[in-house]
C-alpha positions in Angstrom: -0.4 29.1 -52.4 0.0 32.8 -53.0 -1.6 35.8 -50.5 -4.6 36.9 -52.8 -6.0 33.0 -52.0 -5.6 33.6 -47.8 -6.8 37.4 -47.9 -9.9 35.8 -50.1 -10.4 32.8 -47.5 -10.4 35.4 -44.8 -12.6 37.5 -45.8 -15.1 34.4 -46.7 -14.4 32.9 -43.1 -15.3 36.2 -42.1 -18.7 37.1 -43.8 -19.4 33.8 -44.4 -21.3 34.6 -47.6 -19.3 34.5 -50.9 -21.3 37.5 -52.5 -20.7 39.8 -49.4 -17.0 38.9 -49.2 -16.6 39.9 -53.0 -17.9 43.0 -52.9 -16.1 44.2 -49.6 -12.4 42.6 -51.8 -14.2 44.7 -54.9 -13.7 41.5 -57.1 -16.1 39.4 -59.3 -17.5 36.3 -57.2 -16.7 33.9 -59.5 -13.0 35.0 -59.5 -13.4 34.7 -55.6 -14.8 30.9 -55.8 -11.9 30.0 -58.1 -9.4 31.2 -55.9 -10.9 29.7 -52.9 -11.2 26.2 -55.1 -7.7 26.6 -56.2 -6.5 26.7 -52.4 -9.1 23.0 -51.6 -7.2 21.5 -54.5 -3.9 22.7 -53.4 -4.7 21.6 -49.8 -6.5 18.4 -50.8 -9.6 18.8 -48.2 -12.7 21.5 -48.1 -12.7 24.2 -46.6 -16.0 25.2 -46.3 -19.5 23.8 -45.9 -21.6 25.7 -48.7 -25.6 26.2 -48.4 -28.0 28.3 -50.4 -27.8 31.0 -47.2 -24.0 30.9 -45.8 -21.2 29.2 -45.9 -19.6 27.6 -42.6 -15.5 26.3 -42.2 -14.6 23.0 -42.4 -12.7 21.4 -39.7 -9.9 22.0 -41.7 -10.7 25.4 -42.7 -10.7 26.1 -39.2 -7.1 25.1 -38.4 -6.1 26.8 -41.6 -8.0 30.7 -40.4 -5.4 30.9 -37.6 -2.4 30.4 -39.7 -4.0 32.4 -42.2 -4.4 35.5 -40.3 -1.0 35.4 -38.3 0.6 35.4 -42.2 -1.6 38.2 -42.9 -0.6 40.0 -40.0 3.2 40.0 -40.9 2.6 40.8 -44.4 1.1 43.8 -43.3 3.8 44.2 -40.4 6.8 44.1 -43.2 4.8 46.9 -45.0 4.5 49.2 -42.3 7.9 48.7 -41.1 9.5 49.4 -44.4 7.5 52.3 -44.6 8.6 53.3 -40.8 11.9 52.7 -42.1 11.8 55.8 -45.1 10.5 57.6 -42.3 6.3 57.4 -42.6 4.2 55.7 -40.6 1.4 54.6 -42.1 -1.3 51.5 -42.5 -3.9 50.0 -39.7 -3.6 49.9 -36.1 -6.3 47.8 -35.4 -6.6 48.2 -31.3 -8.7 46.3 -29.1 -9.8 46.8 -25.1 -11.9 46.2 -22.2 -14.0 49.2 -20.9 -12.6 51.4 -18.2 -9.1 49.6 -18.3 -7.1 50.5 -15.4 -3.6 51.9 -16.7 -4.1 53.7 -19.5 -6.7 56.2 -20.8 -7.9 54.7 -24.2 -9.3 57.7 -25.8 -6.5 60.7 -24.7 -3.9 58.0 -25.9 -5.3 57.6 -29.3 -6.0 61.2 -29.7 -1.9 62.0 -29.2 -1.4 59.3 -31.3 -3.1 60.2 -34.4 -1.8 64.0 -33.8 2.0 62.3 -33.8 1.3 59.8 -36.9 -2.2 60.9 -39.4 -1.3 59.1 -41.9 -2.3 56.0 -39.3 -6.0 55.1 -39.9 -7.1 53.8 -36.3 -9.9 51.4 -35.8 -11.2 50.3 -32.0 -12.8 47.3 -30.6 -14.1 46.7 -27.3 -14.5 43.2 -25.9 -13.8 40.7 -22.4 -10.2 39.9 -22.3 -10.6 36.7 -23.1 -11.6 37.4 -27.1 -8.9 39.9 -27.1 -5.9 38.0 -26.1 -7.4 35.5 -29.1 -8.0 38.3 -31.9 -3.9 39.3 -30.8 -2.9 35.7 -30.9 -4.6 35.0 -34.1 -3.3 38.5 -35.6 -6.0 40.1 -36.1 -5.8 42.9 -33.9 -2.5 44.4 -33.6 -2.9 45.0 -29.4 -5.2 44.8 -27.1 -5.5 46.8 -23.2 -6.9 44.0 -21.3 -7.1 41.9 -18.4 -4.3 39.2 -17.4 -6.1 36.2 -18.4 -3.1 33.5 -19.2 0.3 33.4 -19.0 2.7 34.3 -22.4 3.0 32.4 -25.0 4.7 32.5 -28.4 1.5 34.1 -30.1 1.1 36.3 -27.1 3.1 38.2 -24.8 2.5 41.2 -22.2 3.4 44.6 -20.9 2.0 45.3 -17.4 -0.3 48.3 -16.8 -1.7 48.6 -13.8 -2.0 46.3 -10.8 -4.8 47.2 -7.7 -6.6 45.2 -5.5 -10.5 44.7 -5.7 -13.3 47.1 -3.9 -16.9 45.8 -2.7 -19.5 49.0 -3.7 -22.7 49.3 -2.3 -25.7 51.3 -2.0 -25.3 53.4 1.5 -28.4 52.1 2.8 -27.4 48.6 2.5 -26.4 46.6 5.6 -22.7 46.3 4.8 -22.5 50.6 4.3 -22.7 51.3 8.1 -19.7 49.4 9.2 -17.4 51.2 7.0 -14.9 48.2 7.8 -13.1 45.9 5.4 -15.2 42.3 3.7 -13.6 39.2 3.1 -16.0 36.7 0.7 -17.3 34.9 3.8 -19.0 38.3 4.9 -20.8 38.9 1.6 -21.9 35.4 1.4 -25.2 34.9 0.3 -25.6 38.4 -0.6 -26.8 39.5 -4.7 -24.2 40.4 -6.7 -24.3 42.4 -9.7 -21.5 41.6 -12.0 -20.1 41.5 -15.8 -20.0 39.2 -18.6 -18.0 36.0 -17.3 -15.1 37.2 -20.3 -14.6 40.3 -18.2 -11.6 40.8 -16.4 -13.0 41.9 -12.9 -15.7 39.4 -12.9 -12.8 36.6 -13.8 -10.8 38.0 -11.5 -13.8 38.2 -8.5 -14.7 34.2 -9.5 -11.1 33.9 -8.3 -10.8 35.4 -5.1 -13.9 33.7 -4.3 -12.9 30.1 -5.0 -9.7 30.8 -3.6 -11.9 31.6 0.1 -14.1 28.5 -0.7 -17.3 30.6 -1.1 -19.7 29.9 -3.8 -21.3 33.1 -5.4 -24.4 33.3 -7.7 -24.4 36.6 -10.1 -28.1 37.5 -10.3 -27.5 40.7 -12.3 -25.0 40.3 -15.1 -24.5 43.3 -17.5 -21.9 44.1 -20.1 -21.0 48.4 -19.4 -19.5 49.8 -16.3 -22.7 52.1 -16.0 -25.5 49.4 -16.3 -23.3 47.8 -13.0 -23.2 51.0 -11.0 -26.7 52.0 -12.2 -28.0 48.7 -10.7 -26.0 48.8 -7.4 -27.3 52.5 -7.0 -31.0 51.8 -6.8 -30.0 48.6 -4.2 -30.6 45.5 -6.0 -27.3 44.0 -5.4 -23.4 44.7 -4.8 -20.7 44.6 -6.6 -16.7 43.5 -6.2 -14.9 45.7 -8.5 -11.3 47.3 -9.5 -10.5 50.0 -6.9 -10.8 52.6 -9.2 -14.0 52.4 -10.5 -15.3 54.0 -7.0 -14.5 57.5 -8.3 -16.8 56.3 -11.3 -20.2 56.9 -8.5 -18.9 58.4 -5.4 -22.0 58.6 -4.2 -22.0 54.5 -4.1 -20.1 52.8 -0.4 -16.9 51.4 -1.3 -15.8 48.7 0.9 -12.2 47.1 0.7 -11.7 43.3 0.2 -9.5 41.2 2.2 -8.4 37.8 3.0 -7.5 37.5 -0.8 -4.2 37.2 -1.3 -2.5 37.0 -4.0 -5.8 37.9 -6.0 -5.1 41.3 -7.6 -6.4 42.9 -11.2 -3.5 43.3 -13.6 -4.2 45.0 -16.2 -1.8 44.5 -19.5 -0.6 45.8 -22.8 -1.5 42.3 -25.2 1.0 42.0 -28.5 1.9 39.7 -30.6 5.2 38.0 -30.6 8.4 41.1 -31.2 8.8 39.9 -34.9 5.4 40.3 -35.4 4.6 43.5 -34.0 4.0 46.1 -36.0 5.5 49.7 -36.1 2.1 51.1 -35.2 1.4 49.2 -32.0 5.5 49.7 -31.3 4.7 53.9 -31.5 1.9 53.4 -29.7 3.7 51.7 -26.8 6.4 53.9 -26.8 3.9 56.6 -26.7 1.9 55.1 -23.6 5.0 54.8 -21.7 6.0 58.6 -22.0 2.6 60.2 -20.8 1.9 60.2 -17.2 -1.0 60.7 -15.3 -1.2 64.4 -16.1 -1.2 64.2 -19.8 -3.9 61.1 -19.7 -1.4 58.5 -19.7 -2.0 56.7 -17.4 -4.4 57.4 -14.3 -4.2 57.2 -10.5 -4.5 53.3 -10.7 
């Protein structure tokens, strides 16, 4: 088995289209579907299902993407680091993160970092923190600034953020406005609540706190950008529980504090892959994020 075969059944996994994955490796497609037949005979088993319009993995080509990409990404990990070694940094950071993460800011942090290392090409994904801590496990992003969803692991381990508790906001003509006094879940039951994407960390940790209480909760309005929620809970169609921080986001909106939740607190994390594994990229860029402060756009008033 030799890297050219996994970097070829990646990037077929991937477009799941032989032609396409060709021409983004820039070879011909018939040396691609040798190499990918050379790999079934080695392995003894298919690895895809081929039709006339795409081509789907095999239950066995499934179990062999994960291990597939983790080699990939320390392949590319031993470049980088001999390279950090004769004193360039260089390669892919391939970042990942949820919007408006509480404990870093995203954009000034990259920004510093390409001015430090430009020979670093940077590319960005935003998702829920549930596909993130997967695209670190399985290697294909390098780190991700997301949401505590599980506990580490030997594909995965964390560097804490940000912890803060969670804020109701409202519209200041709804009923709950005029008492300016602090909700538990039993005082918003019943009520419409405008939320995120069930991957996203606030609304996973808002299901939570609300089980926790024993109050069931229906999300009528689910959207997937922090402006679409407060956009919706400005003209009154619902509330919303949310990190503390995002009430300086719309401080026109009521922003109530939630108790009787113990215990139930948004943790916001730095996702890598195991120490081996990391690569000198995501290592500068940590390193980085834990020299700025709040001043220099490190990290904000969390």
């Amino acid at each position: 088995m030799e890297l050219r075969h996994l970097q070829h059944f990646v990037a077929v996994a991937e477009d799941q289209h032989f032609t396409r994955a060709a021409e983004r490796l820039m070879v011909s497609q018939s040396g691609l579907s040798a190499s990918i037949r050379s790999l079934e005979r080695e392995l003894q088993t298919p690895l895809f299902v081929r039709t006339t319009r795409r081509v789907t993995l095999t239950e066995a080509g499934r179990a062999l993407l994960g291990e597939a990409e983790r080699i990939l990404a320390q392949v590319r990990a031993a470049h980088e680091a001999v390279a950090a070694v004769q004193g360039v940094l260089r390669g892919t950071l391939s970042l990942g993160t949820e919007q408006c993460i509480a404990g870093v800011h995203v954009a000034g942090l990259l920004a510093a970092f390409r001015r430090l290392h430009p020979n670093v090409e940077i590319r960005l994904r935003q998702a829920g923190s549930s596909s993130l801590a997967e695209e670190v496990a399985a290697g294909r992003l390098d780190l991700a600034f997301a949401y505590r969803t599980r506990a580490d692991t030997d594909q995965l381990r964390s560097v804490s953020l940000a912890g803060e508790p969670m804020t109701v906001l409202c519209h200041p003509g709804h009923r709950l406005a005029a008492s300016g006094a602090a909700l538990t879940p039993r005082d918003v039951d019943g009520e419409v609540f405008v939320d995120f994407h069930p991957d996203w960390g606030p609304r996973r940790t808002t299901d939570a706190a609300f089980a926790a209480a024993g109050v069931r909760r229906t999300v009528a309005l689910e959207v997937n950008d922090v402006h679409g929620l407060l956009d919706l809970v400005g003209e009154n169609l619902g509330i919303a529980v949310v990190p503390r921080h995002f009430r300086h986001k719309r401080p026109s909106l009521t922003a109530l504090p939630l108790k009787g939740v113990a215990g139930t607190e948004y943790e916001t994390v730095a996702l890598l892959p195991p120490e081996q594994a990391t690569s000198p990229a995501a290592r500068a860029l940590i390193t980085l994020l834990e020299s700025r402060g709040p001043a220099s756009g490190g990290v904000p008033d969390a």
